[in-house]
N, C-alpha and C positions, 0 to 999 in steps of 0.2 A: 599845494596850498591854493585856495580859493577865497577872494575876497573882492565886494563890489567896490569901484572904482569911479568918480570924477574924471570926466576924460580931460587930464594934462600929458598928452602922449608924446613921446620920441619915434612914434609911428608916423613915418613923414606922408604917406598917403590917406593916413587919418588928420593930420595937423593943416591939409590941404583942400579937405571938404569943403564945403559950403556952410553955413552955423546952422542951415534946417537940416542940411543932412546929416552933420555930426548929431544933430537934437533928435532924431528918427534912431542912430541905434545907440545915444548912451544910455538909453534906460536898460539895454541887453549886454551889457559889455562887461565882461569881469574880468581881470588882472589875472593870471597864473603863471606861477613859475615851473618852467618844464624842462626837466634833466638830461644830460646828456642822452640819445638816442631814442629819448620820450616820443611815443606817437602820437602822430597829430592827426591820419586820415589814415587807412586803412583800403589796400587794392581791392575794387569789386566791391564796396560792403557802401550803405546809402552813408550819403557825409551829413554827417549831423551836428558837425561844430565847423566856424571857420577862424582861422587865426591872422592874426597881428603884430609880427612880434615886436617888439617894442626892443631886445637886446638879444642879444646868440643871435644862430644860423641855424635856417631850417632849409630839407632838400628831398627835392622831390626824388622817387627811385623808380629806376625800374627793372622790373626782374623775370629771368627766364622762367622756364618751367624748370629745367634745373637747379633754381633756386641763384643762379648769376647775380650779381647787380650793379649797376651803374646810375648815376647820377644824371639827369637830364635837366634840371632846377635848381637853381640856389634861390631864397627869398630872405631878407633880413628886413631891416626898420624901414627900408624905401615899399614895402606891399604888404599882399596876403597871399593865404593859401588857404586850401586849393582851388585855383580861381573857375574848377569844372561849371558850379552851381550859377554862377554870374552868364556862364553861353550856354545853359540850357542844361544841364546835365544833372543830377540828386548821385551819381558816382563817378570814379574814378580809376582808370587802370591801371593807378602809378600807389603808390605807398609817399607815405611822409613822416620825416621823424627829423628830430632836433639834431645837427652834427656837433654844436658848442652851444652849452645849456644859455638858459636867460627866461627872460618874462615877456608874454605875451596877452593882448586883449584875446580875449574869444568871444565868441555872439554864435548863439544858436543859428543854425542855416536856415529852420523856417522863419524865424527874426527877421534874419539879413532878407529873405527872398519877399519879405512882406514890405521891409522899407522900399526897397527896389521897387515894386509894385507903385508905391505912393509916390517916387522920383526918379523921374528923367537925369538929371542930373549925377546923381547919385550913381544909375545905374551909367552914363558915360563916364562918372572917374574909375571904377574898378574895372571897367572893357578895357580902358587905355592901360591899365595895368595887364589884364591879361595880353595883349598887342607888345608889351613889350617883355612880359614872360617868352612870349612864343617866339620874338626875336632873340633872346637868349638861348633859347632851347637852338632854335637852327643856327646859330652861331658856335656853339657848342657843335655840334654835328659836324660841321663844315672844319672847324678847330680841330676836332678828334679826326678828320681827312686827309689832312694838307700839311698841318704841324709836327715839331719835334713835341717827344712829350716835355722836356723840359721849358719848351717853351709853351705849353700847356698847363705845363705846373706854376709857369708866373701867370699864368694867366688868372688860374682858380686863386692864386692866393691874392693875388689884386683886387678880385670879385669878394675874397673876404674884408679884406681892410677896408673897401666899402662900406662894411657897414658892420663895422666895431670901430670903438675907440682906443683899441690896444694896436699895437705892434706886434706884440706875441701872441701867437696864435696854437693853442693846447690839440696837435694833431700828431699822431701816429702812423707809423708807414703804413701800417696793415689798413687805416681809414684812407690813407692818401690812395691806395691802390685801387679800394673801392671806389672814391671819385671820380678818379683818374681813366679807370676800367684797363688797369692793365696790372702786371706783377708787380708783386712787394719787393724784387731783389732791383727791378727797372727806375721803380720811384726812389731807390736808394742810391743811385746813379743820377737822377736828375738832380735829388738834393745834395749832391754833391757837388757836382759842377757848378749849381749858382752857389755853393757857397765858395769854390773856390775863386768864383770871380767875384766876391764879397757881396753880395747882394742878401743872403740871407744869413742866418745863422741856427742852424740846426742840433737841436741835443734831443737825444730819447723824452718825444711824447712832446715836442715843444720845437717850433717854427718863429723863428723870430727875424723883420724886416730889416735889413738894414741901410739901404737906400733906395726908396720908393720909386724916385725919378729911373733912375739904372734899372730896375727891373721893369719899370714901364717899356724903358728902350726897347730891354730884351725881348719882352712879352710880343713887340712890335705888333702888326696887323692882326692877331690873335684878339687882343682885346681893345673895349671900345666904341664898339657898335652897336650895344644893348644901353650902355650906360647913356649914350646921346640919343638912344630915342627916349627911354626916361625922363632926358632933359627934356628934348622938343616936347614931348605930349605931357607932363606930367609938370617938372618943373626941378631945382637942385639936385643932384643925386646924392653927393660927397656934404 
């Protein structure tokens, strides 16, 4: 579904613009709703839309030639994707697709690359987003190093409650394993444990929190460190 839009967004890095900036791309901006594992950018291929989301979770992938793949990105209502276009780039070596459906602004990329052009401004609020994408990404990296995975798996599901307004989160082992980058019978072992220390609660195809603060605990040093550059350069995350 495609329809033009008034920007009243829940896109917190849209809601934080400047008013000439936000006035530069709402004449290009359209509302769409995009279904669970809906694509959003495409490996290798030029990006010719960028997104907004305004609800659900979008994630960047990356993937072997054997066709592997893991997660290196989460994006919801605090950014965009894929922020390649904003340091110089018209592709991308990563894929993008929706992990829990919702609605999202789009704006064509040579739109976006032409308001850019017209602001300064403009073009440092979406750097500092990419600045603290990249901060995720290597935090991520360093997580999948040093951590248990279940302490991995509080970590992503904290990085989702971020930014939904549910508690329940509609996820499947077989998806956890691909975020996670590791086996389907592993993530079913991690989800076990916090649930037996109460912290979530797990049923076929459904993750639900049960106490946010206790799984912060657990999560410990894991997560953290991308959400407080957010804050510093950008401004509220939560």
């Amino acid at each position: 579904m495609l329809h033009q839009t008034r920007i009243v967004s829940t896109n917190r890095l849209l809601r934080g613009l400047e008013k000439h900036d936000l006035a530069l791309l709402e004449p290009h901006l359209h509302r769409r709703s995009v279904e669970r594992g809906g694509e959003l950018f495409a490996k290798g291929e030029r990006i010719e839309t960028v997104w907004f989301p305004e609800s659900g979770l979008g994630s960047i992938m990356t993937t072997t030639p054997e066709g592997l793949r893991a997660e290196n990105g989460l994006v919801g209502r605090e950014g965009f994707l894929p922020v390649s276009m904003v340091l110089g780039d018209d592709r991308t070596p990563h894929e993008g697709l929706m992990q829990l459906p919702g609605e999202c602004l789009s704006i064509p990329a040579d739109a976006l690359r032409e308001a850019l052009a017209q602001s300064s401004s403009l073009q440092l609020a979406l750097l500092r987003f990419a600045q603290v994408l990249s901060v995720q990404t290597a935090y991520t990296a360093l997580s999948n190093a040093v951590h248990q995975v279940d302490e991995r798996l509080a970590r992503w599901l904290l990085m989702c409650l971020d930014r939904v307004d549910d508690q329940e989160l509609e996820l499947t082992h077989d998806f956890l394993s691909i975020m996670l980058a590791v086996r389907r019978p592993t993530v079913s072992l991690a989800l076990q444990k916090l649930e037996g220390m109460h912290l979530i609660r797990s049923d076929r195809g459904c993750v639900r929190v049960r106490d946010r603060a206790a799984l912060e605990e657990f999560a410990g040093a894991s997560y953290g460190a991308p959400e407080a550059e957010y804050e510093r350069l950008i401004g509220t995350f939560r």
